[in-house]
N, C-alpha and C positions, 0 to 999 in steps of 0.2 A: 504494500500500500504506500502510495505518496502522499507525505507532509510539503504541501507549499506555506511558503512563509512569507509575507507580503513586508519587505523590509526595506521600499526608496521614498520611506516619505523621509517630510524634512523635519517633523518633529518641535514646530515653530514653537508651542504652547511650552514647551519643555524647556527650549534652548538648546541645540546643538545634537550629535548622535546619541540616540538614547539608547540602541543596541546592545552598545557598547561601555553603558554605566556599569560598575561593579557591584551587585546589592548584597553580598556575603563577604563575609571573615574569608575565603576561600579564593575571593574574585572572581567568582562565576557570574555571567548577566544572566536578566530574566529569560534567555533565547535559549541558555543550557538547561534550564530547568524545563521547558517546553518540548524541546529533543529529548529528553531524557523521559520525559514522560512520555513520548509519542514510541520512543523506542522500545518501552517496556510493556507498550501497551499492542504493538507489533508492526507498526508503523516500520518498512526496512528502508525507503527512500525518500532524503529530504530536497528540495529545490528551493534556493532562497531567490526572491526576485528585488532587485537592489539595482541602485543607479552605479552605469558603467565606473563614473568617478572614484566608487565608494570600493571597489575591486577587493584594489591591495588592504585596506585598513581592514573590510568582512576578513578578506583568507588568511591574516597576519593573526587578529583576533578571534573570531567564530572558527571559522573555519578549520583551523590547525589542529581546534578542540578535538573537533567533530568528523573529520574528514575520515580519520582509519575508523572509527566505531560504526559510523552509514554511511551508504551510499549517498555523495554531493554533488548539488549539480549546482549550478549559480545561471541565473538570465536576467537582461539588462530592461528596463522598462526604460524604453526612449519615447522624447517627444515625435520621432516621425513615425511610430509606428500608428499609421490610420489608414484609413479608408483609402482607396484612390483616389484622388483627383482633390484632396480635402489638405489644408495645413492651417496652421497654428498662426497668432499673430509674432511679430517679431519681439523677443525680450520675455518670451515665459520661460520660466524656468520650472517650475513647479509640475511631477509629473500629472498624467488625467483623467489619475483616477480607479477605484480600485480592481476595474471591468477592464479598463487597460492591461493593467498588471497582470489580472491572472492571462491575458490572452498573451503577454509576451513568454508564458510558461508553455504555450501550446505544444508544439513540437519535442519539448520533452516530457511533458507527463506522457504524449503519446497514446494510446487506446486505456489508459487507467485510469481508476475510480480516487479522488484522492479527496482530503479534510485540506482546509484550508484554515491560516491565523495569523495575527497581525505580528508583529514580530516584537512589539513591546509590551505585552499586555501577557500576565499570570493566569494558567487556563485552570490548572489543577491537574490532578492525577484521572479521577472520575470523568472527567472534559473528553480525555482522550479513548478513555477503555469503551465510552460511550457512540463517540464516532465512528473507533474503530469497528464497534460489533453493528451498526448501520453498516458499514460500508462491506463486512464480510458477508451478510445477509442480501448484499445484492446480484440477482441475478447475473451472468456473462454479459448479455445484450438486454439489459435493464434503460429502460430511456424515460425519460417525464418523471422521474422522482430522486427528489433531492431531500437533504436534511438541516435543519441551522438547532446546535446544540445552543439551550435555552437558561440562563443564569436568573434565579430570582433576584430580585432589583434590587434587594438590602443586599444580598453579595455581590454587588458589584460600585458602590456608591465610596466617594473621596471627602473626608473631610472640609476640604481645602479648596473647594468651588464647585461646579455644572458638570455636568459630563454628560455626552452625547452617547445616546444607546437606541437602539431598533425594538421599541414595544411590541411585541409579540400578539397577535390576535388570533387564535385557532376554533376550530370545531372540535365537537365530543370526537372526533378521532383523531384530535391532537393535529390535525394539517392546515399549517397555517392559510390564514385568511387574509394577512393585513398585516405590513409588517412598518410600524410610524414612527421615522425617524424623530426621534423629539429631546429636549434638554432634560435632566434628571437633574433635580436638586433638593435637597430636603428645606423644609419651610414650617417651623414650630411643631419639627421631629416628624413630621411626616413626610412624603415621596411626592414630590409635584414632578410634571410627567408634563412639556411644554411642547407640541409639534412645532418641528421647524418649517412646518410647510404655514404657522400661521393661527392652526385651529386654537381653540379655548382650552387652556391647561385642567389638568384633572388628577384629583390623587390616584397612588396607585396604592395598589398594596402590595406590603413587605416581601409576597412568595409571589406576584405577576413574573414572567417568564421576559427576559427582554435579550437580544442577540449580543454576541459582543464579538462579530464575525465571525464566527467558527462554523463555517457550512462544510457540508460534504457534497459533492457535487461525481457526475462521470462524464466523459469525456464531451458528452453533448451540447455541455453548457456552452464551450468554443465557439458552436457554430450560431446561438445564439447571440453573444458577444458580437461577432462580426456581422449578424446580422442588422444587428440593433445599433451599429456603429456610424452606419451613415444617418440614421435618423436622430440620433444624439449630435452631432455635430449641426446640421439643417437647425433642428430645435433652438442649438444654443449659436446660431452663429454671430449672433448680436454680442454675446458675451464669451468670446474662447479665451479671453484672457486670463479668464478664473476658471473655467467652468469646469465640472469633473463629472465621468462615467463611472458613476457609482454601482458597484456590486447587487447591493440590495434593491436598491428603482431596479435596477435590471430583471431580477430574479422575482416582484411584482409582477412586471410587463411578461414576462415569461408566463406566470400564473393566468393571467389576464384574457393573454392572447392566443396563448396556444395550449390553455390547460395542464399545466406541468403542476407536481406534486409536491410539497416542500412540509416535511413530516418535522414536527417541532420533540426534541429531545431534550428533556427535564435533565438536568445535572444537579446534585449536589455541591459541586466545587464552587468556593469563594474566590473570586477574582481578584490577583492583586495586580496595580498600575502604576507610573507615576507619568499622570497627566499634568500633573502642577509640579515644581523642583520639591516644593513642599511636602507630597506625598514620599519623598524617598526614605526618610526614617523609620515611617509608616511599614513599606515596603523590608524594609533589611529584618525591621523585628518578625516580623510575620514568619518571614523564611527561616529566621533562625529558631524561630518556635517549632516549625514544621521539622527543621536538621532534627533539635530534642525531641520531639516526639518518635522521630524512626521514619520520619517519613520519606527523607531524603537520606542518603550517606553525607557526611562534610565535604564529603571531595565526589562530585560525580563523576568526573572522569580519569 
């Protein structure tokens, strides 16, 4: 099974590579902890997709970790990778977007079924064994079902400001209906739940299911992506400056238009992050609770 790992953003809210923060006594980043669970969980090949620039410091860093324990594969998400006949304005730097990304992983994932995650964000142990056993239960030639592993919203929430999460809406057989990008912030201890597209905020509650990117997808989704690539562009052509081919709008329109299946998996696992510099404290103790308890060894590799 392949672990893609979505690792060229720029990380603005942070400041600088976050890949590559140390959050243990040990110096492992939150990236080892995510390999390490994916690989125990049976995950045997990883693809990180990272900007061409960022090469040498992933292989120098990540990479040397990880390279003899899985299979690594590394692919560049560039600006000219689009549609024909479409480009970019002059002066963007920023890549566009996470439907981008995974299409620049096309060619090597190749005909397999793989979980995807962001490459700074703490999934847990459970995150992974959960994907995993989606992804073995799927057919050879399984097409129109997909899966996005599901965090209740109190594990997933930062002291230390908003955090942007995908509210999860499903049916009694758990298959998502609606998946609403929106801000999360707590507000006189409880979970306000803002759509970014505008609607009227609404509490949520503590055990709601919201994504925090972790889909499992096969090989079909590619052709979606390119499909949906020229009409993302047309849509946004007023604005390419900024604009981004988001993952999840994607994998709506998928549902929408062509009836594809997107099965919502409940996780136990607490998500840790550090979206704000501020949450990194937050973060180091956490894992070091987790090393005491047995959860981790001190040294994964």
């Amino acid at each position: 099974m392949d672990l893609v790992i979505l690792a060229a953003g720029m990380g603005s809210r942070f400041g600088g590579l976050k890949q590559i923060e140390p959050i243990d006594e040990a110096g492992h980043f939150i990236i080892d902890y995510s390999i390490f669970d994916a690989k125990r969980a049976g995950f045997d090949r990883v693809i990180f997709i990272i900007k061409e620039e960022n090469l040498d410091v992933f292989r120098s860093t990540i990479g040397k970790r990880v390279e003899d324990k899985i299979e690594t594969h590394y692919v560049f998400q560039k600006l000219d990778l689009l549609p024909e006949g479409y480009s970019l304005p002059a002066g963007r730097t920023k890549p566009l977007g996470t439907a981008q990304a995974i299409l620049a992983a096309k060619d090597v994932v190749g005909d397999a079924s793989f979980a995807m995650i962001n490459s700074d964000d703490f999934y847990g142990r459970d995150a992974f064994e959960v994907a995993a056993s989606f992804l073995r239960s799927l057919p050879a030639d399984s097409k129109g079902l997909y899966a996005n592993v599901g965090y209740k919203a109190a594990n997933t929430m930062t002291e230390n400001g908003s955090v942007k999460r995908g509210v999860l809406v499903f049916d009694e057989n758990a298959h998502l209906t609606e998946l609403i990008e929106s801000k999360l912030e707590r507000v006189d201890g409880k979970i306000l739940a803002t759509p970014l597209e505008g609607k009227e905020p609404r509490r949520l509650s503590e055990d709601a299911l919201v994504s925090m990117n972790l889909f499992c997808f096969t090989h079909e989704i590619m052709d979606y992506i390119e499909e949906g690539f020229p009409r993302f562009m047309e849509e946004n052509k007023d604005h390419l400056d900024s604009a981004e081919y988001l993952l999840p709008t994607l994998v709506s329109e998928t549902m929408e238009r062509d009836g594809t299946t997107v099965k919502v998996l409940g996780t136990s696992a607490v998500w840790h992050g550090v979206t704000y510099r501020e949450d990194k404290p937050d973060v180091v103790a956490s894992i070091a609770r987790l090393v005491e308890e047995g959860e981790y060894p001190a040294k994964l590799w």
